[in-house]
C-alpha positions in Angstrom: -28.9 21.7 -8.1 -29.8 18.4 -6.7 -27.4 16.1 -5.4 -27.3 13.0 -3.5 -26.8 9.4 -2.8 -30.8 8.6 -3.3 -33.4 5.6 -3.5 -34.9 4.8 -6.3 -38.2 6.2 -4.4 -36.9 9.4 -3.9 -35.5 9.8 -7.7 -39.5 8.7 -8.7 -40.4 11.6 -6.9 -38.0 14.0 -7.6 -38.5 13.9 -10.7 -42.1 14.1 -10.3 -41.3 17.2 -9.0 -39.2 18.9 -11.5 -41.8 17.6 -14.2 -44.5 20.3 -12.8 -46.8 17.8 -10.7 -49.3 19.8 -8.8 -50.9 16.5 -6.6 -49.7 13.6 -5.4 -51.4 11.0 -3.8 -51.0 7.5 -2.4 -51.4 4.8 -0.2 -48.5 3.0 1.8 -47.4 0.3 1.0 -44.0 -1.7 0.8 -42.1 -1.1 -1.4 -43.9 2.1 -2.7 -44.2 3.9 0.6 -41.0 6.8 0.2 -42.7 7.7 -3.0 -44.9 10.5 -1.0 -43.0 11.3 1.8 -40.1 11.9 -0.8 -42.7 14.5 -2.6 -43.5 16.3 0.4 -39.5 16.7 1.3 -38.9 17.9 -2.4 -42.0 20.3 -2.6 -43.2 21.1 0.7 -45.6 23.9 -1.2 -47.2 21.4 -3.6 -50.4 18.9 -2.5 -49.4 15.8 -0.9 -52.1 13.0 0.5 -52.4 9.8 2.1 -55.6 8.8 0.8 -58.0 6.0 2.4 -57.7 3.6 -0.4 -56.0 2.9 -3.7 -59.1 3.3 -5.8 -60.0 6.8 -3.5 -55.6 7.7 -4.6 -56.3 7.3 -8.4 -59.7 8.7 -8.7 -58.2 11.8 -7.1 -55.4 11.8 -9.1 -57.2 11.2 -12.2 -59.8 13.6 -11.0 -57.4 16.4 -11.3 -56.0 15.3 -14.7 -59.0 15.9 -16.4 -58.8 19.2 -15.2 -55.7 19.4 -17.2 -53.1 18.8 -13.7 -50.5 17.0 -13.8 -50.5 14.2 -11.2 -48.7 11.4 -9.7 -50.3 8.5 -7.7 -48.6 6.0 -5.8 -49.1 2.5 -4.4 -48.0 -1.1 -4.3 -49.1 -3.9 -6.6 -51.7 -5.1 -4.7 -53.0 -1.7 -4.1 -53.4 -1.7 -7.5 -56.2 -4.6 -7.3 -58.2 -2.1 -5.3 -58.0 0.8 -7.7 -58.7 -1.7 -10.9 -62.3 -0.1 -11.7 -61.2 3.1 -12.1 -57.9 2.0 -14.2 -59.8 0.5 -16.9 -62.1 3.7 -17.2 -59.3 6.4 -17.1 -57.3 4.2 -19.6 -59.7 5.1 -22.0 -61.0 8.4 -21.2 -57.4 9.6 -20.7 -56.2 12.5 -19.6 -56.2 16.6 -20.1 -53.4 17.3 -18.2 -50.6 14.6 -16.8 -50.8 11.6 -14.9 -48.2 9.1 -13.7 -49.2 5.7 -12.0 -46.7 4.1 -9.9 -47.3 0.7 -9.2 -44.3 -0.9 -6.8 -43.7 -4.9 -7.6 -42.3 -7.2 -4.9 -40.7 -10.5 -6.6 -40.1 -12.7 -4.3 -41.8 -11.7 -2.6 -40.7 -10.2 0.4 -43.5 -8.0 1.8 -46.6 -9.1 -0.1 -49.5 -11.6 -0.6 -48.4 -12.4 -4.2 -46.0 -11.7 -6.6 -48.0 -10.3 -9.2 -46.9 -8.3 -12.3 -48.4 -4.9 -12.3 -47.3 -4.6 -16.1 -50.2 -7.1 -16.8 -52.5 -4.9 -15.7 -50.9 -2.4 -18.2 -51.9 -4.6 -21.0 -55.1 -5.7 -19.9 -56.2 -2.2 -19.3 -54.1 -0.6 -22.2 -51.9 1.7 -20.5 -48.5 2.1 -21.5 -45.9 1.2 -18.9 -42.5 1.8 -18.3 -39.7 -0.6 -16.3 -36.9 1.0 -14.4 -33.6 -1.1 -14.1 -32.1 0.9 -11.6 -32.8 4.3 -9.1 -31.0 6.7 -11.6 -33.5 4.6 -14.8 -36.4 5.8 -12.3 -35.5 9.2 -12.7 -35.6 8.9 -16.1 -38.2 7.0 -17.1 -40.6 9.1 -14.9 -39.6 12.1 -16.6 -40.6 10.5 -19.7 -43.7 9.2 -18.4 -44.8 12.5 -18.1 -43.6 13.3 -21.3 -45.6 10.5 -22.9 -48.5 11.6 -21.0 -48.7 15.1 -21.6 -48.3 14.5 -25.7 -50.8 11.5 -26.3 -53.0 12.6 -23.3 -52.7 9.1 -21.7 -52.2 8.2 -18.1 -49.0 6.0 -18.3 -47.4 3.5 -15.5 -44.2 3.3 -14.0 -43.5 0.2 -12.6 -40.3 0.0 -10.3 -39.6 -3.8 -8.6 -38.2 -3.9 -4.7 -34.9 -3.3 -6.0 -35.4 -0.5 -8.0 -37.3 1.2 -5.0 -34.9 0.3 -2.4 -31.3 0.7 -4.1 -29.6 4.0 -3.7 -27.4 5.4 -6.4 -25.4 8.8 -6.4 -27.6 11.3 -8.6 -26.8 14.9 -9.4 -29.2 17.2 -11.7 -29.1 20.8 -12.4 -32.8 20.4 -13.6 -35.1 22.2 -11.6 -38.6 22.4 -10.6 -40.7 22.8 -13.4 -43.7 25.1 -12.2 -47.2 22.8 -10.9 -49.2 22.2 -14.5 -52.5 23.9 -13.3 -55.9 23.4 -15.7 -59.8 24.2 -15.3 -62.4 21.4 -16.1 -63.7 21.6 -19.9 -66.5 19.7 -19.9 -66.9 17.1 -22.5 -69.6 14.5 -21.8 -68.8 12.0 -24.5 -65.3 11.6 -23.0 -65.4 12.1 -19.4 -68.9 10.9 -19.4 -69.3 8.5 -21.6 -71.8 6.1 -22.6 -71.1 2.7 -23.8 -71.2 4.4 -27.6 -68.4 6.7 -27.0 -66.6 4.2 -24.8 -65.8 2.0 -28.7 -65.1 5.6 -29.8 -62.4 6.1 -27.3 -60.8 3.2 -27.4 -60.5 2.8 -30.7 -58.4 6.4 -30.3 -56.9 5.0 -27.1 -55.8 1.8 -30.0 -54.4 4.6 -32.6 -52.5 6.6 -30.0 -50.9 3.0 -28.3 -49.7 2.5 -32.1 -47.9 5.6 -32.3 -46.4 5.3 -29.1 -45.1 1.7 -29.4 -43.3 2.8 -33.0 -41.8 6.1 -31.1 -40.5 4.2 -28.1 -39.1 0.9 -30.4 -36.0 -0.6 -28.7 -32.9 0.4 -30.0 -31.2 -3.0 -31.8 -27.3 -3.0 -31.1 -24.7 -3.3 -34.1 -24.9 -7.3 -33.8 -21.5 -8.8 -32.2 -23.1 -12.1 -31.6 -25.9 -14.6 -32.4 -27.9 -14.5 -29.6 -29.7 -11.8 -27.9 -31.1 -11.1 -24.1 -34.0 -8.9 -24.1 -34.2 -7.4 -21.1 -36.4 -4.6 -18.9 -36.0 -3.3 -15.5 -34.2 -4.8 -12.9 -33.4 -8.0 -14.6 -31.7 -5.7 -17.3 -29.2 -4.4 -15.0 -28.2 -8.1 -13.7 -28.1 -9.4 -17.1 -25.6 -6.5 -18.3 -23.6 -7.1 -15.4 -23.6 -10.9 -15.9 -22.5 -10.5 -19.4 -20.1 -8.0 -19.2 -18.4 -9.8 -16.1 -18.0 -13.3 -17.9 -18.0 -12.1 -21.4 -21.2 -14.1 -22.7 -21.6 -14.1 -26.6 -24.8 -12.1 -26.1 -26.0 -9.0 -27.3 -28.5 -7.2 -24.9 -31.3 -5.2 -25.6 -33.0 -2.8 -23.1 -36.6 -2.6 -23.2 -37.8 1.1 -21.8 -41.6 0.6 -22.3 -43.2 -3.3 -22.0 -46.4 -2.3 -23.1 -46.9 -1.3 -25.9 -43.7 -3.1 -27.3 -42.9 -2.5 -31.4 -44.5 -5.4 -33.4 -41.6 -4.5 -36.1 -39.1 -4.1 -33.3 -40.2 -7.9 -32.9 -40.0 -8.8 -36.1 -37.0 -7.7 -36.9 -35.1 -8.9 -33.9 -36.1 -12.3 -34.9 -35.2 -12.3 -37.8 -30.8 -10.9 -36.9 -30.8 -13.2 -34.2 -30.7 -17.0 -33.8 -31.5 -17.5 -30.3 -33.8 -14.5 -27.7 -33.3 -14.9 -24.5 -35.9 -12.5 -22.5 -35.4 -11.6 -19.3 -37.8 -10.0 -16.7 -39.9 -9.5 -13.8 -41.7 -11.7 -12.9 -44.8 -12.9 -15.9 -43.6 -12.9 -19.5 -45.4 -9.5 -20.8 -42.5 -9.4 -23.3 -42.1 -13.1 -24.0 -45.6 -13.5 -25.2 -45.2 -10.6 -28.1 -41.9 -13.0 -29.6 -43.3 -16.4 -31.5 -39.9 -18.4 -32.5 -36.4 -18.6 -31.2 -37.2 -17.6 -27.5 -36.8 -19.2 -24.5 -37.6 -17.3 -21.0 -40.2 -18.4 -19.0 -42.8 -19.5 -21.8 -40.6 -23.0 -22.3 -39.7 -23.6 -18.7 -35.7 -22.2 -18.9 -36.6 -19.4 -16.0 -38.3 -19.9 -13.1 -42.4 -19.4 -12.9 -42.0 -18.1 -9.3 -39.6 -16.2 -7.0 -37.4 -13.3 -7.7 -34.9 -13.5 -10.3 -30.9 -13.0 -9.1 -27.9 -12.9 -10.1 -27.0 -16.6 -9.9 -30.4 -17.3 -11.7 -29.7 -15.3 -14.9 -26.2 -16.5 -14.9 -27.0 -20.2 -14.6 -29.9 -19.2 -17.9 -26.8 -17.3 -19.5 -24.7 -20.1 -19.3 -26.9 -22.7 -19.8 -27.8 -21.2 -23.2 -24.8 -20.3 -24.7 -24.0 -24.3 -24.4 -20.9 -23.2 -21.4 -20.7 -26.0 -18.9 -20.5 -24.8 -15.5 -21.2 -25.9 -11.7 -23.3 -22.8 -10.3 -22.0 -22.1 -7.2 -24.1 -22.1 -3.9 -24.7 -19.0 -2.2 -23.7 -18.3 0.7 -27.1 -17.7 2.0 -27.6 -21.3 0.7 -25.2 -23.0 1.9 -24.7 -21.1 5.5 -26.5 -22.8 8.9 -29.5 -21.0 9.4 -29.7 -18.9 12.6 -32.5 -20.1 14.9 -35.4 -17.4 16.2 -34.9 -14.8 13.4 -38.7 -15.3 12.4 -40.3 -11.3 12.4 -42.0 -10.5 15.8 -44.1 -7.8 17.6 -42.3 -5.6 19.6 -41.1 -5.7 23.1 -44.4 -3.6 24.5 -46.3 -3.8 21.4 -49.9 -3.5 22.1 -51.2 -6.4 19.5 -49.7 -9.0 21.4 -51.5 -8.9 24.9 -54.7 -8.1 22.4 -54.1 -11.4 20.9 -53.4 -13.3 24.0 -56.7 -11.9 25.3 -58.2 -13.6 22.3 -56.9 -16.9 23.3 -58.0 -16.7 26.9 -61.4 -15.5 25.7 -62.0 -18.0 23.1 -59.7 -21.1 23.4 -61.8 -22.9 20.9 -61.7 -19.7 18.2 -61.3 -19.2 14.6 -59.4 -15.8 14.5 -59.7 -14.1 11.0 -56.5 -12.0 10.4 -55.4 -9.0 8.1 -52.7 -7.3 6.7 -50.3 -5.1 8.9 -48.0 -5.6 11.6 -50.3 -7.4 13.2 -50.3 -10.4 10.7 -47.5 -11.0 13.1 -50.4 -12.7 15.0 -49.6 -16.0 13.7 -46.4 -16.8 15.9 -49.1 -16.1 18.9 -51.5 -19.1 17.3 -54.3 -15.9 16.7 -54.6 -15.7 12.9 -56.1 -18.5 11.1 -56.2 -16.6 7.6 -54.9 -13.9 5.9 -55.9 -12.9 2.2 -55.9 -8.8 1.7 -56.8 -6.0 3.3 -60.1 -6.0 5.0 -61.2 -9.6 4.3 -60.9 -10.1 8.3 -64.4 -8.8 8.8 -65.8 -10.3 5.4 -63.8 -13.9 6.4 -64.8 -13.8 10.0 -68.7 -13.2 8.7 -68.4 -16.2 6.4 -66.5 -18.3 8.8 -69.0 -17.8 11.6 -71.6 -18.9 8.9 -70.1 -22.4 8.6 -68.8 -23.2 12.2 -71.9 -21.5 13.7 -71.0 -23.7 17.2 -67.7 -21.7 17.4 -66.8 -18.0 18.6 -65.4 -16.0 15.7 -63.1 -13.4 16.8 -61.4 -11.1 14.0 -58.2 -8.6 14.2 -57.6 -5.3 11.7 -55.9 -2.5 12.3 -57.0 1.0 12.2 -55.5 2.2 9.0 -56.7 -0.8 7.3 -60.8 -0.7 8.9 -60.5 2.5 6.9 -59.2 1.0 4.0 -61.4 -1.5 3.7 -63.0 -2.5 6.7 -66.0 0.0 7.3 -68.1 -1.7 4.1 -67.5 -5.0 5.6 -68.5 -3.9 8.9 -71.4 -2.7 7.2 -72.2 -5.7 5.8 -71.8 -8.1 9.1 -74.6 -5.7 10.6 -76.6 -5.9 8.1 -76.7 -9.6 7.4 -76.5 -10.5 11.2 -73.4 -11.6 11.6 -72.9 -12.8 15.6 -68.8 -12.2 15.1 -66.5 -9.8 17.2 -64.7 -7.3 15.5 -61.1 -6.5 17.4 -60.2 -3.6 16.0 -56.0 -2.9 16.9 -55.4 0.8 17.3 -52.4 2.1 17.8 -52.6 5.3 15.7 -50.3 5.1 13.2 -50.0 3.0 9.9 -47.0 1.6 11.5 -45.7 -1.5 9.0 -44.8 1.4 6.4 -43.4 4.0 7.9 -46.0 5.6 10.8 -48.0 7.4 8.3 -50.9 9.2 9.0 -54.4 7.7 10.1 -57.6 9.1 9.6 -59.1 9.2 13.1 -56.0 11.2 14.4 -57.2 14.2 12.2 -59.5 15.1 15.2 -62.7 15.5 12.8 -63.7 11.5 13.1 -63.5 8.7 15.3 -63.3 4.7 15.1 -66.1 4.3 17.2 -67.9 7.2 15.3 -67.2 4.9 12.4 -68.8 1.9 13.8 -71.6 3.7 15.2 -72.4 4.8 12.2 -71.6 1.3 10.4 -74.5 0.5 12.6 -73.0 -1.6 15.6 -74.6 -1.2 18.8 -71.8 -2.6 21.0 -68.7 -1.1 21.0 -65.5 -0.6 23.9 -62.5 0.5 23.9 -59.8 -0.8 26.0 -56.3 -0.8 26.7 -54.7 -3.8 25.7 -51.8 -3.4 28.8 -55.4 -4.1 30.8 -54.8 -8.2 30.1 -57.9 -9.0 32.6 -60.3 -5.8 31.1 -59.0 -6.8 26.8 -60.3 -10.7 28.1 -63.5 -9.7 29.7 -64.1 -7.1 27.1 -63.8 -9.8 24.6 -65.7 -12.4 26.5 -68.5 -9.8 27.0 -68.6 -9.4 23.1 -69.1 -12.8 22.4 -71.8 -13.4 24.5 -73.5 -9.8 23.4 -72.4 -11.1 19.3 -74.5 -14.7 20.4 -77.7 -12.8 22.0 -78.2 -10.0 20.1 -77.4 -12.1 16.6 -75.0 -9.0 15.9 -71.5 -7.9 15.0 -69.6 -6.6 18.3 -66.6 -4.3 18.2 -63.4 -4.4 20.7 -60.8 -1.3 20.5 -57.7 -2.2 21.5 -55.9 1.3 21.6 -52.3 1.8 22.3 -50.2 3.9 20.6 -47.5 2.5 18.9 -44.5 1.7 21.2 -41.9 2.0 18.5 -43.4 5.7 17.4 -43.8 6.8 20.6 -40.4 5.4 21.8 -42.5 4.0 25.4 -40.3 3.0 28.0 -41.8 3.2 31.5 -39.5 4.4 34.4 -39.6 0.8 35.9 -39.1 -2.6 34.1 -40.0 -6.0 34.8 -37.8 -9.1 36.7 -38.1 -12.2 37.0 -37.5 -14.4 40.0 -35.9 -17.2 41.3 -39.4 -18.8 41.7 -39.3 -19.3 37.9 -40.2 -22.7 36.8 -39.8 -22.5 33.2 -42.9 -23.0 32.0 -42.1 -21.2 28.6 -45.4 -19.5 28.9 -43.5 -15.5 28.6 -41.1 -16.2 26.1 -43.0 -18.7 23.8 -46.5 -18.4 24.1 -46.9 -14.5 24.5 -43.6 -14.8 22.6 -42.5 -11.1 24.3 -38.8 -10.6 22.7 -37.2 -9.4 25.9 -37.8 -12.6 27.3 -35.4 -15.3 26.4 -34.4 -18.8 28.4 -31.4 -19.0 30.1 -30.3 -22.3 29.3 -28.0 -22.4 32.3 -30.3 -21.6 35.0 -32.8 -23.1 33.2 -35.5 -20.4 33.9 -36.6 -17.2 31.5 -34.6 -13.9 31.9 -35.6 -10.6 31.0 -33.1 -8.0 28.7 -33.4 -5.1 30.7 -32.3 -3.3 27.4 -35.2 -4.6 25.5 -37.8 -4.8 27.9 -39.9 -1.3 28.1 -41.5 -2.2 30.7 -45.4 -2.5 29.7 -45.7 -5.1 32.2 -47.6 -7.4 31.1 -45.5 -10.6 31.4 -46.7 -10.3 35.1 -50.2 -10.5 34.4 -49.1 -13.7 31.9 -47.1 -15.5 34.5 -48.9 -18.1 36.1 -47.1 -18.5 39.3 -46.2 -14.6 40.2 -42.8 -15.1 39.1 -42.2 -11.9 37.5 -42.8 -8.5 39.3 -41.9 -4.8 39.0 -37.6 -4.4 38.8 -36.7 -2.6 42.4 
């Protein structure tokens, strides 16, 4: 018996659990990251990893389910773009055993580069894909993922949205654990390794199979109360009932399970009972493009292109198409003053932000290639120019320094993320000559997403093993609470990068001050001698430094500060020293 008030993460991998996975992998990633840690809490017994990569997740998970496991993999959208080769290919060699892709979406968005629809890469790579409207729907629809997958042999995606994964509903199941599905490799070289001959052969099964499938899992049409219809999947579902239960719209709703592959009769046949198809969904029109007449969604401009779709969105389409006049009313959000300095920052004590500062001093005139992670944070300290996807710090820096040659190129990634997918690029600045520094920001932990593991903390490798063997000759580690040794470090690297015609690496290792809960016996004061120069509180931008607009100096929070003491090094006049 399983009981509990659980997010929608947890319920993915509970039922993951009771559906006999043996594996799970995944990489962290917002909002996907509970999906693993959930699996270890549920099945402590069963094989749980926090793979390097995406593509490294799937291929391990897929590995397995040709072996005839079942599996579950987990990651974020944009993890997904990493494991893309692999996700055509497994599409159509399918599976022996189980596997479940879960593929978190972030409208909005809210902790991503993009908002992209994972469901498109459903369709483009033929895998069918199921849409969750709520934490208990999760729970459902990943039990029958696995269904799906263990009767038509087919990897199949979930794909859960930001409010899906982060919502919490009460659940209760007497269900339990079904036992790990365990298989041995049969080898079959025209499906697992198959030439481009067998590759039509299989998809032209893979075709057959998504036929079946869509006819199985057709949407259920309503006894029809009304003219008009909302079509609806995942979250946008569960607003839309709301919304038209609450205000009584002449709408009959329609729950789409499974996106891809949707029922072409299903289609058919709800065009022809209704007059008017409203479809609903998050966030590109997957469904919308299989309905040719009486629609209107995104297609003909009635929802938005962009941005997450609420509550007050969905009504206002409602409304607006069932001919109601109505004023849609601000929300408060909207309409409220906005609060000044609520802009995300790094930690009081984080040690990114005297590794960034270093950067300035060392190279005023810099371009400073950024990457994705807590450090992206950078920005608010004027020391990330760009920011694209993980790993294109290295890779940006090495083209950047190619077209402002005159100009020191100085580049940040953290140490889950040169694992992810910094090493090749590494490889690739030594090999082509790149003269850029590499600032690599270490503070053991893959903090943004929940402090999970990182590989150089296993004791069997190290960053600068890594590099050494990436082939860069100059490599040092410092402490970034050092401000003097992180700028002459970084200052040294430059002029090593411009002589030698060579990549140069910087360490900046501190552990993370929120994991470790650091706070030194002795905090920092400032004194009367302060002339306001703004430097602490604005430039190095150190959260337990405000202005006090009376005494018209900065002040420390003795509560916040931790007392890495670094605003003394910053201060220009001596104004701050050690509290007595």
């Amino acid at each position: 018996m399983v009981n509990g008030f659980f997010l929608g993460n947890e319920l993915i991998a509970l039922a993951a659990v009771n559906s006999g996975v043996k594996s799970a992998y995944a990489y962290p990633g917002t909002p996907s990251s509970e999906i693993l840690s959930a699996f270890q809490k549920f099945a402590p017994e069963r094989y749980a990893q926090w793979s390097l990569n995406e593509k490294i997740a799937l291929e391990l998970a897929a590995g397995e389910a040709i072996s005839g496991s079942s599996t579950l993999c987990c990651m974020k959208m944009v993890g997904l773009n990493v494991a893309a080769d692999p996700l055509f290919s497994v599409a159509y060699t399918g599976v022996a055993g189980a596997m479940v892709l879960v593929s978190a979406d972030d409208p909005g968005p809210y902790s991503s580069q993009t908002e992209q629809d994972s469901r498109m890469y459903a369709v483009s790579a033929k895998m069918p894909v199921l849409d969750p409207c709520n934490p208990q729907d999760a729970y459902r629809l990943t039990m029958l993922a696995y269904d799906i997958s263990t009767k038509y042999k087919l990897p199949v995606m979930v794909r859960p949205v930001m409010r899906v994964c982060h919502s919490r509903q009460n659940f209760e199941t007497g269900e339990a654990a079904a036992q790990p599905l365990h298989g041995q490799f049969q080898k079959d070289m025209p499906r697992w390794a198959a030439t481009p001959k067998f590759r039509r052969i299989l998809h032209e099964k893979l075709n057959r199979s998504l036929d079946l499938l869509a006819a199985e899992m057709a949407p259920k049409i309503p006894e029809k109360k009304y003219d008009m219809a909302v079509v609806a999947s995942g979250y946008a579902y569960a607003m839309a009932k709301d919304i038209i239960d609450e205000l009584n719209l002449p709408f009959d709703i329609i729950k789409v399970d499974m996106p891809y592959p949707l029922d072409r009769q299903f289609v058919i046949e709800t065009e022809l009972v209704y007059d008017r198809i409203v479809v609903l969904e998050e966030t590109f029109p997957v469904i919308e493009h299989n309905f040719t007449i009486k629609t209107v969604g995104r297609l003909n401009g009635l929802i938005p292109s962009e941005g997450e779709l609420t509550p007050d969105i969905i009504a206002d389409i409602l409304l607006t198409t069932a001919g109601i006049q109505h004023e849609r009313e601000k929300a408060e959000a909207e309409t409220a003053e906005t609060p000044v300095n609520l802009k995300p920052r790094l930690c009081a004590g984080c040690g990114h932000r005297p590794a960034f500062y270093a950067m300035k001093l060392a190279a005023p005139d810099g371009i400073f290639p950024g990457d994705i992670g807590c450090y992206t944070l950078g920005i608010n300290l004027n020391a990330v120019d760009t920011c694209i996807c993980m790993g294109a710090s290295i890779t940006f820096a090495e083209a950047l320094k190619r077209s402002n040659p005159e100009k020191p190129v100085i580049c940040t990634i953290g140490d889950s993320t040169f694992f992810h997918t910094g090493v090749t690029g590494l490889t690739n600045a030594v090999v082509n000559n790149a003269p850029i520094v590499v600032a690599i920001l270490d503070n053991e932990t893959t903090a943004m997403t929940g402090f999970q593991p990182v590989p150089h903390l296993s004791g069997k490798l190290t960053i600068e093993q890594a590099c050494r063997g990436a082939g860069v000759n100059h490599i040092v580690t410092v402490d970034p609470y050092n401000l003097k040794k992180g700028t002459e470090a970084l200052k040294q690297a430059i002029a090593y990068a411009h002589t030698d015609n060579a990549p140069a690496v910087v360490i900046f290792n501190k552990e993370c001050v929120t994991k470790t809960r650091y706070k030194n016996k002795k905090t920092a004061e400032i004194s009367d001698a302060c002339t306001d120069c703004t430097i602490c509180y604005e430039k190095f931008e150190c959260p337990a430094i405000s202005r006090n607009r009376v005494k018209r100096m900065a002040e420390i929070d003795q509560n916040a500060c931790v007392g890495c003491m670094v605003c003394i090094q910053v201060c220009p006049i001596k104004a701050i020293g050690v509290k007595k």
